[in-house]
N, C-alpha and C positions, 0 to 999 in steps of 0.2 A: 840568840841574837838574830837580826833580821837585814838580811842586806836590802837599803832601799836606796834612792835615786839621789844626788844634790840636791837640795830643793832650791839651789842658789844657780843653778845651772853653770856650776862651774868643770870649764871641759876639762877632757881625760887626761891632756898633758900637764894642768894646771893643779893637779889633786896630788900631792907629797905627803900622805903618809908617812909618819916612821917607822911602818911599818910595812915594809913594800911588797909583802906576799899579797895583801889584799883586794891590789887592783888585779892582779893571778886570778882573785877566789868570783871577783867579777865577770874574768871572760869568761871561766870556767860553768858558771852560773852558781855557785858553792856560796851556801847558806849553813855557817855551823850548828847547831845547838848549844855546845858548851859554853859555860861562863865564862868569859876573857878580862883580863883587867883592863882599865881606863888606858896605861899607855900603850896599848897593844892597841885601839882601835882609833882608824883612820878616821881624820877630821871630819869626811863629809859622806865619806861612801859607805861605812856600816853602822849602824844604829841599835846599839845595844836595845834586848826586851828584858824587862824582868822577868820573865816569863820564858824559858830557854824550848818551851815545848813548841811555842808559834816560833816557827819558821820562813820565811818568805823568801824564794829567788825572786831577784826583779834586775832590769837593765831602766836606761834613760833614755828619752830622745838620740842622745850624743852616741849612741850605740846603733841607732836604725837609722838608715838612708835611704830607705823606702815612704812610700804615703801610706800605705796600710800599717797603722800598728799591729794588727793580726802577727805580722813577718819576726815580730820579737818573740814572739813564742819558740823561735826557731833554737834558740840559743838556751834556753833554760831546759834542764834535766826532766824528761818527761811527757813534755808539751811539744805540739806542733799543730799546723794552721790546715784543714780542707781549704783548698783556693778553689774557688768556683770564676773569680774574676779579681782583676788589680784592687779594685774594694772591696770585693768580697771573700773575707779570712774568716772561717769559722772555727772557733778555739778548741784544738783536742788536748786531753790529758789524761796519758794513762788508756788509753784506747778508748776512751769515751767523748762526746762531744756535743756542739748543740744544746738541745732543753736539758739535759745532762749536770752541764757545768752551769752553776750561777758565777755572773760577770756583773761585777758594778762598775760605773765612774763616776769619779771624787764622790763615793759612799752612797749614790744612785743607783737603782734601778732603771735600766732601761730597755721599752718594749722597740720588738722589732714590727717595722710596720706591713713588710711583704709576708706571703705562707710560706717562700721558697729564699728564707734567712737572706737575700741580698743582700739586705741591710744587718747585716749581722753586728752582735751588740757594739764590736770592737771597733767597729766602721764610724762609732761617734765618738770618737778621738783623734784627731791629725796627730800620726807620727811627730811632725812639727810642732804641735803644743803639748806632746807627753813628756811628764816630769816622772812618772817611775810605772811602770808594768808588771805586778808583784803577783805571785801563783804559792799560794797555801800549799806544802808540802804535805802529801797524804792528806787523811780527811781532815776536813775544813770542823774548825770548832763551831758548835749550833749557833751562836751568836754571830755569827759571818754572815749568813743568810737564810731565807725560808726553803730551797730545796735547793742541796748541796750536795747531789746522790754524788754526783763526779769530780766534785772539788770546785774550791771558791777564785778567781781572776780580780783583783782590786785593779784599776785603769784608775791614775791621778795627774790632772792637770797642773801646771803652776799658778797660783792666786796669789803669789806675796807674801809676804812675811812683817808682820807689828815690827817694829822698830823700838829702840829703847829710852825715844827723847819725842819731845812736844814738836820739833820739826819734822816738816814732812821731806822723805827722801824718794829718789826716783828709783826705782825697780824693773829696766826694761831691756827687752833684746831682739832683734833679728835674725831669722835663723832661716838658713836658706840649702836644700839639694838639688841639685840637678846628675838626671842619670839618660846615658848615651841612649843605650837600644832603643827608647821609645819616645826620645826628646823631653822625659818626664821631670817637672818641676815639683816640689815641696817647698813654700817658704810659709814666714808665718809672724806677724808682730804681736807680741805684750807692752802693753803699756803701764804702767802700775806706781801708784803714791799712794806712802805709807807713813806712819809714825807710830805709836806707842798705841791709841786709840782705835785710829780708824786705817783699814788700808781699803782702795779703789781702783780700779782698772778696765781695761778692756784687753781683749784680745779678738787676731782676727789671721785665718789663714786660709793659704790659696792651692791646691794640688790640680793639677793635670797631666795629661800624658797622652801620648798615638797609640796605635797597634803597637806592640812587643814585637821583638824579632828573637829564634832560635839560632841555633846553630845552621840550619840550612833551609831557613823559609821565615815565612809571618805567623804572626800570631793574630787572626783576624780577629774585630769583635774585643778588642781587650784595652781600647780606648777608655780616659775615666776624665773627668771632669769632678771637681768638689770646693764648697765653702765652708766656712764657720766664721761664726763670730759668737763673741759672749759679753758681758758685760757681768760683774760681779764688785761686792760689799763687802766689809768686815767691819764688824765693831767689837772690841772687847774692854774692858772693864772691872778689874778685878780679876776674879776666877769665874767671870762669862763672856762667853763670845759667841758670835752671832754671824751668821755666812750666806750673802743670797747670791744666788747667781740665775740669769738670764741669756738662754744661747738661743741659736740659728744654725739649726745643718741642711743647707744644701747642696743634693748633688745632682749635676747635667747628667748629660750623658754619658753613660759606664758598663761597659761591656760582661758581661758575664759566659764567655763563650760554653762552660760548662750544663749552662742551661736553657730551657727552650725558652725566653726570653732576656733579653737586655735591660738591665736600667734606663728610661728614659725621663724620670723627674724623683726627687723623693725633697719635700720642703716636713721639715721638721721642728717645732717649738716645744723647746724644753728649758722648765725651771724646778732648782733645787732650793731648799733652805734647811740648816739646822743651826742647834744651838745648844751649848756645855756650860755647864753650870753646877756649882757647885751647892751641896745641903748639908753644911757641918761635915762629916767626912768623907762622905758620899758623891760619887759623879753623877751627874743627870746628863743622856745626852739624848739629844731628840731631833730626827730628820724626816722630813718629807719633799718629794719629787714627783716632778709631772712632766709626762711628753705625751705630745700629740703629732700623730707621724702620718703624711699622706704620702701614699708611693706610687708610682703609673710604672709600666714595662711592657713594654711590647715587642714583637719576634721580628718588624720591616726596617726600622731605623740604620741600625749597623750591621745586617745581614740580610740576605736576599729572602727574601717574602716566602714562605715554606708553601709547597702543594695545598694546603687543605686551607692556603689562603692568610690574608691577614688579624692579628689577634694583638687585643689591647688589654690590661688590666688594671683594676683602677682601686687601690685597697688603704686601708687605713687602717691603723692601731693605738689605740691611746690608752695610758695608764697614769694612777694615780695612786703613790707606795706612802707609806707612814712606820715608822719606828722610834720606840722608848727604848732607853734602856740605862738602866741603874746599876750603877757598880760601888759597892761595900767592901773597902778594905776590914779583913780580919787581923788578927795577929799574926800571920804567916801566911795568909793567901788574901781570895777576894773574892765574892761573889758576882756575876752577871746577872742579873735579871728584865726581862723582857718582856714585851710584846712588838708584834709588827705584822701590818694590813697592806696587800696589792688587791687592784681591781685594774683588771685589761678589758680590752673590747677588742676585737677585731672583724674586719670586715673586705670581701674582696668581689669584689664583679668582674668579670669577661666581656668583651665587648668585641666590636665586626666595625671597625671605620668606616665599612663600605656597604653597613648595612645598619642602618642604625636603629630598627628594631631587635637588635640580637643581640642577648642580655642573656648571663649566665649568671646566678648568687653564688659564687663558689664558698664564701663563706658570710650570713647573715648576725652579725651582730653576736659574733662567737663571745662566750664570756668563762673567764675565770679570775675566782677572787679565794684570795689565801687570808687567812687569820694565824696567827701564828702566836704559840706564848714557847719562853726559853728560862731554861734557869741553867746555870755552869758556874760550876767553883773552881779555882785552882791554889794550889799549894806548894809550896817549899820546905821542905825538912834538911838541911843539910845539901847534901851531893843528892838527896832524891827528891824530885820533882813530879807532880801528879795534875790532872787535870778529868774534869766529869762533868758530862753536860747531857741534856735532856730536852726535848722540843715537840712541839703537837706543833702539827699545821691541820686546817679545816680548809679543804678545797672543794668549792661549789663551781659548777660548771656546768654549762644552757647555751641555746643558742635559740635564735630564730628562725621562721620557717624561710625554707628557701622555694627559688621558683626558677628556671631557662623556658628563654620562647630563640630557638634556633635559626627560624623562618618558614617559608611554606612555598611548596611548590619544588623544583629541582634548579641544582645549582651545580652545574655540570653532571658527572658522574653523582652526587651526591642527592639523595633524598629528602629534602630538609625537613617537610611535612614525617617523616616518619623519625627524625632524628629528634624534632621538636615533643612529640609522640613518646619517644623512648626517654628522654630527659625527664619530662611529664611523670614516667612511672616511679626513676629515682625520685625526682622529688618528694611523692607523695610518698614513698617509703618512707623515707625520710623525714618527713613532716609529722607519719602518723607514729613514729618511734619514738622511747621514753629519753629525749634529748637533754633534759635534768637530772644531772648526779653529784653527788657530794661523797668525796674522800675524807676518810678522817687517818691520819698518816704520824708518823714519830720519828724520831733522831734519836739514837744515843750513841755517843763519842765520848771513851777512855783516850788517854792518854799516859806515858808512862816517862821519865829518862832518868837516869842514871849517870853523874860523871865518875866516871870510873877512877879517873888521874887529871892531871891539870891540862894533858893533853886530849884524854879519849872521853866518848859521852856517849852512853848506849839510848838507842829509844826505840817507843814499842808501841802501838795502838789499835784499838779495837772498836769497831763502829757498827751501825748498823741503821742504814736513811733511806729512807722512800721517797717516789717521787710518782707526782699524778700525773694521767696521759697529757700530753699538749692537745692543743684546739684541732689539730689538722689528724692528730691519730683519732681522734673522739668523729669529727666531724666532718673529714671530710666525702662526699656524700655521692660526687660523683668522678668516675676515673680518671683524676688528673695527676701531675708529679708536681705537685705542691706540698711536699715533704719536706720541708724545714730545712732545705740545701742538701738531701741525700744524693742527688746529681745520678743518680744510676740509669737511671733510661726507662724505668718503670714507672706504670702507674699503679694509683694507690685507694684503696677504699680503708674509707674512717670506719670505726665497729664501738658498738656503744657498750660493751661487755666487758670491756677491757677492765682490769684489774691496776693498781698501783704498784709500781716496781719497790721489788726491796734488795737492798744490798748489803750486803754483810763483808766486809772487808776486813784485814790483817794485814798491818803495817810492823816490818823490824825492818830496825839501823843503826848502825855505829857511824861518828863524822870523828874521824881524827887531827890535829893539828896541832903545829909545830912552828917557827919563826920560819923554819924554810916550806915546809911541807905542808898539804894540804888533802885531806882525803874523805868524799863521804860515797856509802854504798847503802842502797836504800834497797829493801824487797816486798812486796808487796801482793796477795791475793784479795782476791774479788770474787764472789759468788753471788748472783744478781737469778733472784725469783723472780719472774712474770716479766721479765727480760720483756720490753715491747717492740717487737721485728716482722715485718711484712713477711707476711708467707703466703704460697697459693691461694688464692681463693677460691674457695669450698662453696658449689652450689647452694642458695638458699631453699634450695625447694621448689620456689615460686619463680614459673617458666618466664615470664613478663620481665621480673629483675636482673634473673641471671642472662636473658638474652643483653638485654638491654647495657650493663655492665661488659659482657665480650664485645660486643658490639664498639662502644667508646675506648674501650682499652687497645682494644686493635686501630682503633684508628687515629689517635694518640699518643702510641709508644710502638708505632712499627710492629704491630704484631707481638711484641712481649706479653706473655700474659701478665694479668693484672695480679698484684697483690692486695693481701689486706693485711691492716695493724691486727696483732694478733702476741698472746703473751705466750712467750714462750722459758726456759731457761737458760740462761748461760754463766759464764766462770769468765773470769781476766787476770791475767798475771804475769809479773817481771818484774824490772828493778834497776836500777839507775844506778850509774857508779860516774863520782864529778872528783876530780882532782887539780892541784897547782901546784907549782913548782919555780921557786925562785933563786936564779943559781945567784945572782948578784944583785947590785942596785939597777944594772941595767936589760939585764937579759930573763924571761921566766918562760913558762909554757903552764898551758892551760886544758883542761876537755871536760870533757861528759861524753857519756856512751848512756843509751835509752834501748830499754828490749820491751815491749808489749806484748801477748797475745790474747786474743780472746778465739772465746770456742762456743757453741751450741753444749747443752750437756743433756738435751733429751732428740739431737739427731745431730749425726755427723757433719758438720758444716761448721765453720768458720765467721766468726764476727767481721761485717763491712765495715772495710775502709780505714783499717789500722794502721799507722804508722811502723815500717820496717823498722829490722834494726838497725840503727845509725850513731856514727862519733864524730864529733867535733874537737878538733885539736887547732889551738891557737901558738902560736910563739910572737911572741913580743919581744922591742928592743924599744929601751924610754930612754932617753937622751935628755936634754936639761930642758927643752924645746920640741924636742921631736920625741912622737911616737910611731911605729912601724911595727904593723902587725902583718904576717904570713896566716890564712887559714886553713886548715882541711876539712874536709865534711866527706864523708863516706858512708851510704847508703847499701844494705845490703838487699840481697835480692827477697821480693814479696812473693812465695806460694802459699801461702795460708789466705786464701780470699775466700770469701762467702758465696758459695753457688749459686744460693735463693735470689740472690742481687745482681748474678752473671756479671761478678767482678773478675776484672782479667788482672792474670798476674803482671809484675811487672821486675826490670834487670837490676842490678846493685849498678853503683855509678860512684865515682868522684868526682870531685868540686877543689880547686884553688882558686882563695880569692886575697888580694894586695888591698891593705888599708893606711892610710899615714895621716898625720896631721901635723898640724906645727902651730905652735901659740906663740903670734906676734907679740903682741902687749896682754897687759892682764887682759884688756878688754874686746881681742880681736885674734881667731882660731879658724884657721882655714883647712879645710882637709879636703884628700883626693884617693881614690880605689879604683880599682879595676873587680867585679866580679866574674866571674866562670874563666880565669884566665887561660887556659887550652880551649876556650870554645868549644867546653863539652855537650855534644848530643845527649840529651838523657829524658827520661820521664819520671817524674815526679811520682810515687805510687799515692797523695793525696790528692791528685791537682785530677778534674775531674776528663769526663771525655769527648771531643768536639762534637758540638749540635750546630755548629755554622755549615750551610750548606757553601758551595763555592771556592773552598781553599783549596788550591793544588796542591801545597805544603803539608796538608793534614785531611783525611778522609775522617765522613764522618761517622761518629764511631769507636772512631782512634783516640788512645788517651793524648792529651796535650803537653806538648815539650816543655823545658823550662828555658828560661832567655838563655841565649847567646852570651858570649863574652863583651862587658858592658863596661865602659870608663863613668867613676862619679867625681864628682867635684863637689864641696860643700863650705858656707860659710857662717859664720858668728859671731855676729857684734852684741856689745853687752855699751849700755848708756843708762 
């Protein structure tokens, strides 16, 4: 079964189950597999599958009281967020992250439109309009998406729901956070009519915030400004329905302190459509989406203007995704069959406000387009359950030539006529390289389970998905950290030689449960060929390039030397154990505990940027009205960092944090917390490391704290 969100937005105190471990199996993040009978599952919070092998942890807005959805990742068995800034949450899972994981929302694709993930996929969702945040346990079945090396992220909005009568009824709510350290607001209205036919609505939400504050200083640079709005359709009829939706993301200005620029505009148009329909016994379902994303950043706005002067970026990404796919009930299972086509663009320029001849192509009209065909069967025999899937993707990938003109003449200490010179030679390198490649790539994902008893369910899987380089490993051409949010402080050159990663994984688990009791333990290896990780970069021979390359990398990354994408191997592995516990109607406890490592396996070193080991323990008290939550979160200490990357270790730490709510009326839920309640000093080993030149509180360099001890307050109205 699949634990997913209300889709009725009904809050945490208003959900009575009779079955009261399962709002337990929720804080915990606990996704059983087993088959449960109909009166065991709660009215709104779990959603029986027929299909016991898909699994899904997911939480709800009603859970996060942040603007980043990213921050839900925190709470589910496995997953956790790189923050580079308050909207900038990059999704890890399982020690992987980035172009890694495929993320959709509401059954979308979407491209990011900066080189350096700002806009990361999860940044186009307001915490405030999320209806459920769901993470595919282990590997993702091939019908999920076109490359799924690290696992599948579903992000869904609320759009309403058909109603059962010719009248139209009203579906709407206001929903509102406010959080202390940084004056930060979340709110957000739905409007929404519906009947049997047609439903329609808008929706529209508002986030901002100041600088953060730590435990003993600021957080500069971590300001965030954001809008949305959407507009969306539904028609159904029979056994078809039809779903358009039309949005708007913008956001102001948004600090990224982790990196050498800040958000200063990102306007984003995006629309989705699909539609289900039935052929005699057969499903048809078929979506396609489009965003078109312009993003600027520059390094002066919310930090003080860096030595080598000021720097603007002006970049855009647009994509246009399509997918079929037919599903055939057999007599005990069902067929999936597919196909599904992306085509991106991306494109980024550098720019001198103060010199408006000074123009760098960092990337020209980068392009990658997937083709993708899928076929997957699954089965039921009794207590055994099976599932088998199969997928080619065709990735073609090119770019344009690129070109910098620097300036000329000297601009203080700086040579600009010889910089301009030295750009000049990357260029043409670059220009005169075989810049056209085509991956031809495959997926195949086993699955296995097993109910052993009415209580226990063993499960087993086996995979094995590729994935082609990103535009910025392929392409990027000269020594910049536009690395897809790696945040390290290195620069990076693109290499056109690079190979497709493969991963070969092996998934076991057993989920037990009980009316009181709740337990799953998941363990997992990973062996990942042509692994693609920056390492040294190795003369090319040609004295002209290789100066030219020391040369920007030294004066770009403080002297770091420069990396290139480069395939290397490595291995990942650990394993998740999530548990609940309900001593009565009123009292339970709740956790998860997550262990990752990864490791180089053709040189000693350590995979960047993995999430320590850490647990989450919840205890609850649900009163007729009242909920009251105590948390813990314990962080242990990180020495397994990556050399190559000059990642620093980081200390273990605890976290208490005070959550409560109370439901007025049906229609009216107010709630209030305090995070970090001892005002613990800590560092985050995800959270990256200061590039704001000017803070007392944190040199630069230094990894960045997490907030101070912070009061929220939050409200919800339902009309």
């Amino acid at each position: 079964m699949s634990t997913t969100a209300d889709s009725r937005f009904t809050p945490s105190s208003e959900r009575r189950p009779t079955h009261y471990l399962q709002r337990c199996l929720l804080a915990a993040g606990i996704a059983l597999a087993h088959q449960a009978s109909a009166e065991h599952m709660p009215e709104v919070s779990v959603e029986e599958s027929p299909w016991p092998l898909t699994v899904e942890h997911a939480i709800s807005s009603e859970d996060l009281h942040r603007a980043d959805t990213a921050e839900a990742l925190k709470v589910i068995p496995g997953a956790a967020v790189n923050r580079n800034g308050a909207l900038t949450g990059i999704a890890q899972y399982r020690g992987l992250f980035g172009d890694r994981l495929n993320v959709s929302i509401d059954s979308a694709s979407i491209v990011t439109g900066g080189p350096n993930a700002m806009d990361a996929p999860l940044s186009y969702i307001p915490a405030a309009l999320l209806d459920s945040l769901e993470v595919n346990r282990g590997a993702a079945s091939v019908s999920r998406g076109q490359e799924t090396l690290g696992g599948h992220i579903q992000a869904t909005s609320y759009q309403g729901e058909f109603t059962e009568s010719e009248a139209f009824e009203l579906q709407s709510r206001i929903h509102s956070d406010w959080t202390e350290h940084n004056q930060g607001s979340s709110s957000s209205l739905q409007v929404i009519g519906a009947n049997q036919t047609h439903k329609m609505g808008f929706s529209t939400s508002y986030d901002n915030g100041d600088d953060g504050e730590f435990a003993d200083g600021d957080l500069d640079a971590t300001e965030f400004e954001r809008r949305r709005h959407d507009v969306f359709y539904g028609f159904k009829q029979g056994d078809t329905q039809v779903n358009l939706k039309v949005g708007k993301n913008n956001t102001g200005l948004a600090g990224t302190p982790a990196l050498a620029m800040d958000i200063s505009a990102i306007d984003s148009d995006i629309a989705s459509a699909d539609l289900v329909t039935k052929i005699g016994e057969a499903t048809l379902r078929w979506n396609t989406s489009y965003s078109d994303i312009f993003h600027s950043m520059d390094n002066f706005t919310l930090r003080p203007t860096p030595m080598m002067g000021p720097r603007e970026t002006l970049a855009d990404g647009d994509q246009i995704a399509h997918k079929l796919q037919l599903t055939l009930p057999t007599e005990q299972g069902e067929w999936n069959l597919g196909v599904d086509y992306s085509d991106s663009t991306h494109s980024a320029e550098v720019t001198n406000p103060d010199m408006a001849a000074f123009s760098i192509q960092n990337f020209n009209d980068a392009n990658r387009e997937i083709s993708g065909v899928f076929a997957e069967y699954r089965q039921r025999n009794g207590d055994f359950s099976w599932e088998i899937g199969a997928r080619a993707n065709r990735v073609k990938m090119d770019s344009e030539e690129v070109d910098a003109f620097l300036g000329m003449g000297s601009n203080g200490m700086m040579n600009m006529t010889m910089m301009t010179t030295m750009a000049g030679v990357l260029a043409t390198n670059f220009n005169n390289g075989d810049r056209s490649e085509t991956y031809n790539n495959h997926d195949l994902v086993l699955k296995l389970g097993y109910q052993l008893n009415e209580q226990t369910t063993l499960n087993a899987s086996l995979s094995s998905k590729q994935r082609a380089p990103s535009y910025q490993e392929r392409y990027l051409w000269l020594p910049m950290q536009a690395t897809g949010g790696l945040a390290d402080g290195h620069t990076y050159i693109g290499n056109f030689d690079l190979d497709s990663e493969t991963a070969n994984e092996l998934n076991l688990g057993v989920d037990y449960q009980t009316e009181i009791l709740a337990l799953s333990v998941q363990a997992f290896y990973k062996d990942i060929d042509d692994y693609i990780q920056g390492t040294p970069y190795e003369a090319s021979g040609v004295m002209m390039v290789d100066n030219a390359i020391a040369m920007f990398a030294n004066m770009m990354s403080s002297g770091n030397p420069p990396l290139q994408y480069n395939n290397v191997d490595a291995k990942l592995y650990g394993a998740e154990v999530s548990y609940a516990l309900q001593f009565n109607q009123q009292w339970s406890l709740a956790g998860n505990l997550s262990y990752a490592r990864g490791k180089r396996t053709d040189e000693s070193d350590d995979l960047y940027r993995i999430a320590p080991l850490n647990h989450r323990l919840s205890v609850t008290y649900q009163a007729d009205q009242w909920r009251v939550e105590l948390i813990n979160e314990l962080f242990a200490e990180q020495n397994k960092v990556s050399e190559y990357n000059s990642e620093a270790e980081t200390s273990g730490y605890g976290l208490l944090h005070l959550a409560a709510n109370y439901q007025v009326t049906d229609t009216l839920q107010l709630r209030a917390g305090v995070d970090n309640l001892t005002d613990k000093r800590y560092q985050e080993h995800l959270a990256g490391y200061n590039r704001v030149m000017g803070n007392e509180d944190i040199a630069v360099g230094e990894r960045l704290y997490g907030t101070g001890r912070s009061a929220r307050v939050g409200v919800t109205y339902k009309f």
